[in-house]
N, C-alpha and C positions, 0 to 999 in steps of 0.2 A: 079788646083795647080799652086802658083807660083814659081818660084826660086827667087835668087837674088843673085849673085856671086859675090865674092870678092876676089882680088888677081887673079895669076893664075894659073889654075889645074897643073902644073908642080911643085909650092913651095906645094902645098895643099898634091900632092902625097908623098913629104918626110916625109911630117909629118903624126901622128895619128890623126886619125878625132875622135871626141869626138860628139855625138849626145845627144844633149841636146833638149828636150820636153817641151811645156807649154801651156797653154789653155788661151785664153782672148776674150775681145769685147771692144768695145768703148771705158767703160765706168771705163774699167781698163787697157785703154792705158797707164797712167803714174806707174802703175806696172810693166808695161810692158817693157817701157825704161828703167827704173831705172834698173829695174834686169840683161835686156839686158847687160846695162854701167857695172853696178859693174863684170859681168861675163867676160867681156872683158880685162875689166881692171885691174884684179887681174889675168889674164890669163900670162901664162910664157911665150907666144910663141913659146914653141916647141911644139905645136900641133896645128892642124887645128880645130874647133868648126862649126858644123851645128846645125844650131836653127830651130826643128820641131814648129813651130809655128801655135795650132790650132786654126783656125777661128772662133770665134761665134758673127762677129757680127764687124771688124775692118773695117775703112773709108779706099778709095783709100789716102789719107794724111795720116793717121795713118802706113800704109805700107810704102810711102815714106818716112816717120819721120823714122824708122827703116832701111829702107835702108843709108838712109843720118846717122844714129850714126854710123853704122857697118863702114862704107865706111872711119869714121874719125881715127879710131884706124889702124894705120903704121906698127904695128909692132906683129898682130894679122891677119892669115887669118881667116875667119869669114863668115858665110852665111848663110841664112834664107831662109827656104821653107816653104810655107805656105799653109794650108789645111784646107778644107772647111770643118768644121765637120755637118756632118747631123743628123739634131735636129731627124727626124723622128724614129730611133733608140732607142730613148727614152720616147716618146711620152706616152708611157706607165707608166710613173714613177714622181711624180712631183717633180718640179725643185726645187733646193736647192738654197732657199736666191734667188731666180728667175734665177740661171744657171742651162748650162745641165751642166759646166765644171766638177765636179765631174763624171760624166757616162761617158766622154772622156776618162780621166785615164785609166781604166777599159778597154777599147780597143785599149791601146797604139801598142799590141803587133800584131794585126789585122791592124789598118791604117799602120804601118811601118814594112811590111814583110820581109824585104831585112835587116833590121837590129837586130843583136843578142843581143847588152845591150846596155840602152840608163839612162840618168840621167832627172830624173821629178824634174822640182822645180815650186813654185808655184808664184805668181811674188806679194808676200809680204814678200821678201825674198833680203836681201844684202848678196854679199859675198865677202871675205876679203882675201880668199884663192882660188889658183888654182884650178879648174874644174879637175885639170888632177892629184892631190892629192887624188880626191874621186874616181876618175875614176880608177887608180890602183887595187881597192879595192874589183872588180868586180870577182867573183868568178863561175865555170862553175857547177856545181851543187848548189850554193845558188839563189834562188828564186829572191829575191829583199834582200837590204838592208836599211835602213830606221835610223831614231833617235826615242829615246824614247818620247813619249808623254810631252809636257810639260818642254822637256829640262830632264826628271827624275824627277825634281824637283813636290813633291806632292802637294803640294800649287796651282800647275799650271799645273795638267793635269786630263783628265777628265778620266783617268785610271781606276778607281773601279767601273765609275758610269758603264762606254761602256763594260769593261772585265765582269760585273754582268749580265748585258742584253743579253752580247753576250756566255756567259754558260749559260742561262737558254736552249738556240737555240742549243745546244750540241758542246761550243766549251771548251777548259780546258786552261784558260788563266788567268794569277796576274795581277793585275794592273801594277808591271812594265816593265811587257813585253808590255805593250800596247805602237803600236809605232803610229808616226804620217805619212801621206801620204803627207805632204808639200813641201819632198826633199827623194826622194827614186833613187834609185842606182837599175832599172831593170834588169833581164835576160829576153830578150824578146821572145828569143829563149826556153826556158825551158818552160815559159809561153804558149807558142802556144802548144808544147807538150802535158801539162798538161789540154787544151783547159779551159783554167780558163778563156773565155770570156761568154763563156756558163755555165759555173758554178757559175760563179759572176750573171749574169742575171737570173738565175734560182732562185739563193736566193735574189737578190732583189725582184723578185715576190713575194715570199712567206712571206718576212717578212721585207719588206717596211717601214711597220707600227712602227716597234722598231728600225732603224737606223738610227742615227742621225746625222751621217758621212756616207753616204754611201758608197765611195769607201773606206775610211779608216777601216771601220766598215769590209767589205770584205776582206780587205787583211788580218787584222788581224785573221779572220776565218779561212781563207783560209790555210794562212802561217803562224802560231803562232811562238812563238820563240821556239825553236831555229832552225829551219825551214826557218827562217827570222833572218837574221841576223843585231845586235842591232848595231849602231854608237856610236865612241862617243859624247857627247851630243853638242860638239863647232861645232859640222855640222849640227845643229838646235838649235843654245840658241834659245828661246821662248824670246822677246825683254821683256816682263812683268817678266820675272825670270831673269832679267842681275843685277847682283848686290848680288844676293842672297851665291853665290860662291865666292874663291877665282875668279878675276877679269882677267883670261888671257883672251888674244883675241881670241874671236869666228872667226869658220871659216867662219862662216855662221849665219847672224843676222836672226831668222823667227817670223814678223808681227803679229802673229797670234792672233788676237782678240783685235789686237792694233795697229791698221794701223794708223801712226803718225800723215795723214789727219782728222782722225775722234778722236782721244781719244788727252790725257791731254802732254802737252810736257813732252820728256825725254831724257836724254844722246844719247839713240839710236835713237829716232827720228831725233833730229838734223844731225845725220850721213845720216840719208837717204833723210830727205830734202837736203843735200850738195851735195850727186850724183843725186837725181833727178835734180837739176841746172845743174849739167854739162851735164848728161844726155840728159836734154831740149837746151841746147845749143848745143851739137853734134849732135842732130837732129834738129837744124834749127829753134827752136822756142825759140827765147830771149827773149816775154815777160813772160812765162812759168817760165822763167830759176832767169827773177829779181823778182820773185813772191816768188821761190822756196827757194831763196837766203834771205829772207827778212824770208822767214819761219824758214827754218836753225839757222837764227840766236835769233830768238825766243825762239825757243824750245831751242839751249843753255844756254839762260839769265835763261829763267823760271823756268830749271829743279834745277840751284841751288839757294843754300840757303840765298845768295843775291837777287836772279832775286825774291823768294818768298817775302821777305821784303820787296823790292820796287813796288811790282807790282798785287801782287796776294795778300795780306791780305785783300782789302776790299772784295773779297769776300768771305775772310772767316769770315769775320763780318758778313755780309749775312747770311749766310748758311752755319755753322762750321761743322752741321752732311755730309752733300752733300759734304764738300770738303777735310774732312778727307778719307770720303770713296774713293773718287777719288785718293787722295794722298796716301792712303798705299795701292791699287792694283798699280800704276804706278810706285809707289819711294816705294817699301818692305824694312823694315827695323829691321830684327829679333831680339830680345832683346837674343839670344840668339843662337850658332851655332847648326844648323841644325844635327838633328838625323840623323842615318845607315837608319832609315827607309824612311827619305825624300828625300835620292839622290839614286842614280843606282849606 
């Protein structure tokens, strides 16, 4: 285990420490800054932030990249411990999307004894709002708290398909209780009580075969609503359901199945190519950061309805079926305001 301190334990002890949890490797180091940045950066300052940061897999650069952003925010104390998660644990179970980070989760309350509630985010996640907003919210008899699947919105979550599989296996859950594990609000302390690390693994044995979220798929077992208690949905927009609602700002933008690297530009891409830039530049990497910046301003042009004109119809000369599809899962455009049955 590493540390890495910031500031000194004299300002740290005025303030409330706020323990924030997340899992990565290599290979999603720049989830990993960006999340970092944006946490920092929307922080108030009257609280201190430790970043449990679990290992699967980061370079000695990767750790100094992270020490070098924390080190640049003045007016945040801020620190990073970092934990080797041992894959052997899981050895048993195959890996999701080639990570064990899903089966981390699941043992938050085990590697961090000493701590009674901590906040999970997953680092395809911007936030726009204080840590110490959510952090209030924590309650001594609620389990976890969490957002609903998909933002609520039915268009975009996988509510009916996971709540159907997961009552066959004898749990009593609607689709819109089903929440997501992307950003949850622990009791770690209740957790250990309740020994849900051996409960969670007992039913990943057994029924492995039908979970396709594994730790999400268990919590929701485990703690169904109202057991679990639901957020509201601006502490998880779903970035592919932005737009679908009246338009206040989320507290909290989550990637989810649309990480702005890999899918079509959009409003909320371009926000996170913009803290990824500065993100790469408070950690010491400027060509990162003129990459990041050149993307930011892409994903602005393209997502509107100029940037399409100039730049994006030849290929929808091309290929009009391929890029309609693309364009209404990214730009949703309902002809019509959404039913009692599509929001929460």
């Amino acid at each position: 285990m590493t540390e890495i301190r910031k500031k000194d334990d004299v300002k740290e002890a005025l303030s409330e420490l706020i323990p924030v949890a997340c899992v990565s490797d290599h290979r999603y180091v720049c989830g990993l800054l960006t999340t970092l940045w944006s946490l920092c950066r929307a922080a108030s300052g009257r609280e201190s932030i430790c970043f449990y940061i679990f290992d699967l897999g980061l370079t000695s650069g990767d750790r100094r990249a992270v020490e070098r952003l924390l080190a640049s925010f003045r007016n945040v104390s801020a620190r990073a411990v970092f934990h080797v998660a041992g894959e052997e644990r899981f050895k048993a179970f195959p890996p999701w999307h080639g990570s064990w980070g899903p089966y981390v989760r699941l043992i938050l309350q085990d590697e961090l004894p000493a701590v009674d509630f901590a906040v999970y985010t997953d680092l395809d996640t911007l936030w726009l709002r204080d840590v110490g907003e959510l952090w209030a919210l924590r309650e001594a008899d609620v389990p976890l708290c969490a957002v609903p699947d998909g933002s609520g919105v039915g268009h975009f979550s996988g509510g009916a398909r996971r709540t159907s599989a997961l009552n066959m296996l004898g749990a009593s859950l609607s689709a819109k209780e089903y929440f997501c594990s992307g950003l949850l609000l622990l009791n770690l302390r209740l957790l250990r009580a309740e020994g849900f690390t051996q409960k969670a693994f007992d039913f990943l044995s057994r029924h492995i075969h039908v979970l396709k979220f594994p730790d999400q798929d268990c919590y929701n077992f485990f703690f169904p609503f109202p057991g679990a208690r639901l957020l509201d949905w601006r502490w998880g927009e779903f970035s592919a359901a932005y737009g679908w609602r009246e338009r206040n700002t989320p507290r909290v933008i989550h990637f989810a199945n649309d990480a702005p690297w890999l899918h079509a530009p959009s409003l909320p891409g371009a926000l996170w190519w913009r803290a990824y830039a500065h993100a790469c530049a408070a950690a010491g990497r400027p060509w990162c950061a003129a990459y990041a910046w050149m993307q930011a301003v892409r994903h602005a042009v393209l997502a509107t309805r100029v940037g399409f004109v100039l730049c994006r119809w030849p290929f929808w000369l091309i290929n009009r079926k391929l890029f309609y599809k693309r364009f209404r899962r990214f730009h949703p455009q309902p002809k019509q305001p959404l039913s009692e049955e599509d929001t929460l």
